[in-house]
C-alpha positions as CSV (number, residue, x, y, z in Angstrom):
1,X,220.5,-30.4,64.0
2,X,218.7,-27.7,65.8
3,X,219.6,-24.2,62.7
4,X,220.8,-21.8,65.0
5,X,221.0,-19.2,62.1
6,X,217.5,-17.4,61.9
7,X,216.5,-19.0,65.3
8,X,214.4,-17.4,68.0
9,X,216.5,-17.5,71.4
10,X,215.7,-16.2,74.6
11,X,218.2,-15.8,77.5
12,X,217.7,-15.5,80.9
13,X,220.4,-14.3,82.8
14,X,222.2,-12.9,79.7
15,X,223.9,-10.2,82.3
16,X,225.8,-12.8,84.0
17,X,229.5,-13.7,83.1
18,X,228.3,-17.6,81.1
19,X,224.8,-15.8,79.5
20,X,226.1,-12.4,77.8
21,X,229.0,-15.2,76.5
22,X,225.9,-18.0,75.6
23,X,223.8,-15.0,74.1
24,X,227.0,-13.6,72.4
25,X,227.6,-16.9,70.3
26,X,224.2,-17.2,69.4
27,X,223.6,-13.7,67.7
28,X,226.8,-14.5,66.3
29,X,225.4,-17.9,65.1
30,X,222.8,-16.0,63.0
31,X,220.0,-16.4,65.6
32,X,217.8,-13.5,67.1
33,X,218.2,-13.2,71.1
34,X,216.4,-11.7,73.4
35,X,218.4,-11.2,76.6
36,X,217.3,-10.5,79.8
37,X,218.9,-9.9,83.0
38,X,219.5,-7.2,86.1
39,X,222.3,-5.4,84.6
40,X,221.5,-3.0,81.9
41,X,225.5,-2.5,80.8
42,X,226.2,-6.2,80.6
43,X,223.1,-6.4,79.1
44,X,223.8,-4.1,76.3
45,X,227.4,-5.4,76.1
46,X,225.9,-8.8,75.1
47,X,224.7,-7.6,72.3
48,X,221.4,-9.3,72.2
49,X,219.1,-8.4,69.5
50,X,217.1,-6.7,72.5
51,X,216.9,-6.6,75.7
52,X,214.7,-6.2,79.2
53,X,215.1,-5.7,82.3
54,X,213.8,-8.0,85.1
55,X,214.0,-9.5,88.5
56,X,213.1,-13.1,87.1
57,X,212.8,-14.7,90.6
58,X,209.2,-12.5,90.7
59,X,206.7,-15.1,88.1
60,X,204.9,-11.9,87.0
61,X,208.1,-10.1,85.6
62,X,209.1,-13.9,84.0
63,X,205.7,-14.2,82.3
64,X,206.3,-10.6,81.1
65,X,209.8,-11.9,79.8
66,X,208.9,-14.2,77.8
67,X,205.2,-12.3,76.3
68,X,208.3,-10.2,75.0
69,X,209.9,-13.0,73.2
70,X,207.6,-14.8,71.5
71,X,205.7,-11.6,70.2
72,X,207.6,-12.2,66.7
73,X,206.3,-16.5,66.9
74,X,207.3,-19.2,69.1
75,X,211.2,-19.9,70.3
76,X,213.9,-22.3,69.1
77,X,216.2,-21.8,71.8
78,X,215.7,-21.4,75.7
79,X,218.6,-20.8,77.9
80,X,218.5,-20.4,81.7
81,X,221.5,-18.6,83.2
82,X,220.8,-17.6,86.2
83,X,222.1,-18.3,89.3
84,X,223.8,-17.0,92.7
85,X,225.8,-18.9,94.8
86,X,226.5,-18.7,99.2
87,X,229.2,-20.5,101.2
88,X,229.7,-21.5,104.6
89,X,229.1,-24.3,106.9
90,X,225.4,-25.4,107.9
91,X,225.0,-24.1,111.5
92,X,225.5,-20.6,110.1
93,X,222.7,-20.9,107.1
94,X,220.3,-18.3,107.6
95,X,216.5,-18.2,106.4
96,X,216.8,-15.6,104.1
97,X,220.2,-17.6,102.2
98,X,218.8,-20.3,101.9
99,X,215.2,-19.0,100.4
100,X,217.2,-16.7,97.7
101,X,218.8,-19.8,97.0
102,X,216.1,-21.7,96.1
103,X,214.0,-18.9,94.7
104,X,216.9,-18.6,92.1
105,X,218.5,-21.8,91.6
106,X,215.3,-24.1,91.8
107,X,212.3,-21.9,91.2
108,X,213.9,-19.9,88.4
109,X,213.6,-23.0,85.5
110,X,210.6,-23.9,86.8
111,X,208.5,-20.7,85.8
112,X,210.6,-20.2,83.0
113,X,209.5,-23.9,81.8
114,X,206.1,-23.3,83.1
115,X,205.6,-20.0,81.2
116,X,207.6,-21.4,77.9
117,X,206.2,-24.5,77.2
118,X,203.6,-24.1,75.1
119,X,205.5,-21.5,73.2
120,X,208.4,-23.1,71.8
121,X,208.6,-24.5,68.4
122,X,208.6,-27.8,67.8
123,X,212.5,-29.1,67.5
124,X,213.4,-26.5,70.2
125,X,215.9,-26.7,72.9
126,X,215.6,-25.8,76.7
127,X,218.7,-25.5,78.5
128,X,219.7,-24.5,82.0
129,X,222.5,-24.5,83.8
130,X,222.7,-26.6,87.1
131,X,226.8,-27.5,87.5
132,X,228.6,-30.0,88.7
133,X,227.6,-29.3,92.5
134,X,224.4,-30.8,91.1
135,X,226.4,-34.6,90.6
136,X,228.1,-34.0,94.3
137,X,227.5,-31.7,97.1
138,X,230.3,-30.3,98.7
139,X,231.0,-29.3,102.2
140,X,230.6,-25.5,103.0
141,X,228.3,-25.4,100.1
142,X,225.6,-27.8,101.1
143,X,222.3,-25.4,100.6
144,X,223.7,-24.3,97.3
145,X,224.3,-27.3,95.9
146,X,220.9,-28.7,97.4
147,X,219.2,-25.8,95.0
148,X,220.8,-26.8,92.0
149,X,220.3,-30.3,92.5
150,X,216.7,-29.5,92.6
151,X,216.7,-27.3,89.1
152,X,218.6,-30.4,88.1
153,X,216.0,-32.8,89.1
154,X,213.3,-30.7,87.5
155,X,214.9,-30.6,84.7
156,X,215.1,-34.5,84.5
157,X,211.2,-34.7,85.3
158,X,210.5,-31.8,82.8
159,X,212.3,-33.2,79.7
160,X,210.3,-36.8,79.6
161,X,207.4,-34.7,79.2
162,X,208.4,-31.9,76.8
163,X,209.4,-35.1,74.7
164,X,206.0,-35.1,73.6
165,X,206.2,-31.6,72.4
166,X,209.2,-32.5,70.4
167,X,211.2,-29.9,72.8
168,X,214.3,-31.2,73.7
169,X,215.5,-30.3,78.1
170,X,219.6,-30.3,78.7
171,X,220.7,-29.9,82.1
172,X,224.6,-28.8,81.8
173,X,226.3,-29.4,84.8
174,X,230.0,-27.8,84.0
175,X,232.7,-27.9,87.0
176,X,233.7,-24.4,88.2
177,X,233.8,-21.5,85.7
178,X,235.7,-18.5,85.9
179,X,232.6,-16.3,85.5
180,X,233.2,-14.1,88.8
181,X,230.4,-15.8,90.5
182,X,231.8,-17.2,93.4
183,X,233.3,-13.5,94.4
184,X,229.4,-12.1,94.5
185,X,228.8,-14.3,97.1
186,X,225.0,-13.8,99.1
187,X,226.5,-15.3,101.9
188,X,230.1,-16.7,103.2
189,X,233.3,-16.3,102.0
190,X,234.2,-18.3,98.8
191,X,237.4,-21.2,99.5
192,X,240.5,-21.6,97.6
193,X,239.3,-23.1,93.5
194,X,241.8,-24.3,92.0
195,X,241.8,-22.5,88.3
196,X,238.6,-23.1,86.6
197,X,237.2,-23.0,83.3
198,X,237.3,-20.6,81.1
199,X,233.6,-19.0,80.5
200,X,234.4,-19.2,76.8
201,X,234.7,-22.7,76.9
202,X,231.5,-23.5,78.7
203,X,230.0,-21.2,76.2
204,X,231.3,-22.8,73.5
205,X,230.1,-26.4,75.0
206,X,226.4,-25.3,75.5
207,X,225.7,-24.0,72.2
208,X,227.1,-26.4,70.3
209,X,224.6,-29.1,72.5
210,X,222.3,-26.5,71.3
211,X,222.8,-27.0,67.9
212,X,223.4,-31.0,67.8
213,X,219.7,-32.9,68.4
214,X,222.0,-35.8,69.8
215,X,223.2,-34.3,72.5
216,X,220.4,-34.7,75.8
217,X,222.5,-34.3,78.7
218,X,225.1,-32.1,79.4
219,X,227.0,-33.7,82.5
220,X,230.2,-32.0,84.3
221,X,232.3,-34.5,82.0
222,X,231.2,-33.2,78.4
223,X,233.2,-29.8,79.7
């Protein structure tokens, strides 16, 4: 079992609606989190054991992240939770959508995993948060789910090699979580979801994988 009490966490995306709940479990857990995100009420509301603000699609503001986190020794617990989502059929994707996309979605775990690697403890957990777009794309939400598919992918690749670091990758993939997400849209109109899960719930899934060495894969039916 991974301790969660006394662990070092950093969150990214611990504004968002799933990481102020993820970072919220942990502190409560016993570990120290540092949360960082683009919102500096939600951010304080998470109540993270401290906080920055940063735009963690720039890799210069990410590296400066993470110097931040490890300054008291190397992290336990790495959570990615950051994302945006856009809607609408192909033949009205635009440039800029489908960069921001990317630059979020795909890029995003890459220079977190990049930058955190060789600062992890041994035993450590990396998690980010793909969703169940990333098992099967979706009409009217084809780029989107092409960028998390790709942070999904990467994550697959990543975790054979952090293996040797004795850093365990998860990729969670939960179906569609009432975070408020899909009504700050960067592009389209969101369609009719049925209900969808409740943000606590996913919460409560991801750090108990956290905690439980068994668990490598977090796919959409584990939620």
């Amino acid at each position: 079992m991974t301790v969660l009490s006394g662990a070092r966490a950093l969150v990214l995306g611990a504004s968002g609606g799933l990481g102020a709940r993820i970072t919220s479990q942990l502190v409560a857990a016993g570990a120290t989190v540092v949360g960082v995100g683009r919102d500096a009420d939600r951010l304080s509301a998470s109540g993270a054991s401290s906080t920055l603000l940063a735009d963690l699609r720039d890799p210069v503001a990410m590296a400066a992240a993470i110097e931040q986190a490890v300054a008291g020794g190397p992290l336990d617990v790495v959570v990615n939770a950051v994302g945006v989502v856009a809607f609408g059929p192909v033949a009205e994707l635009d440039a800029d959508t489908v960069e921001e996309l990317f630059l979020t979605n795909a890029f995003v775990p890459m220079f977190a995993a990049t930058t955190v690697v060789g600062r992890m403890a041994p035993g450590g957990v990396f998690c980010t948060i793909s969703g169940v777009i990333a098992e099967q794309n979706l009409p009217g939400m084809a780029a989107y789910g092409a960028s998390k598919a790709a942070g999904r992918s990467f994550s697959e690749g990543f975790g054979r090699e952090a293996r040797r670091a004795k850093i365990r990758v998860l990729d969670a993939r939960p179906g569609h979580t009432e975070t408020g997400l899909a009504d700050r849209a960067i592009a389209g109109t969101a369609p009719n979801f049925p209900a969808g899960l409740s943000a606590d719930h996913v919460a409560d899934v991801i750090v108990a994988a956290l905690a439980d060495d068994s668990v490598k894969d977090l796919p959409s039916t584990a939620f």
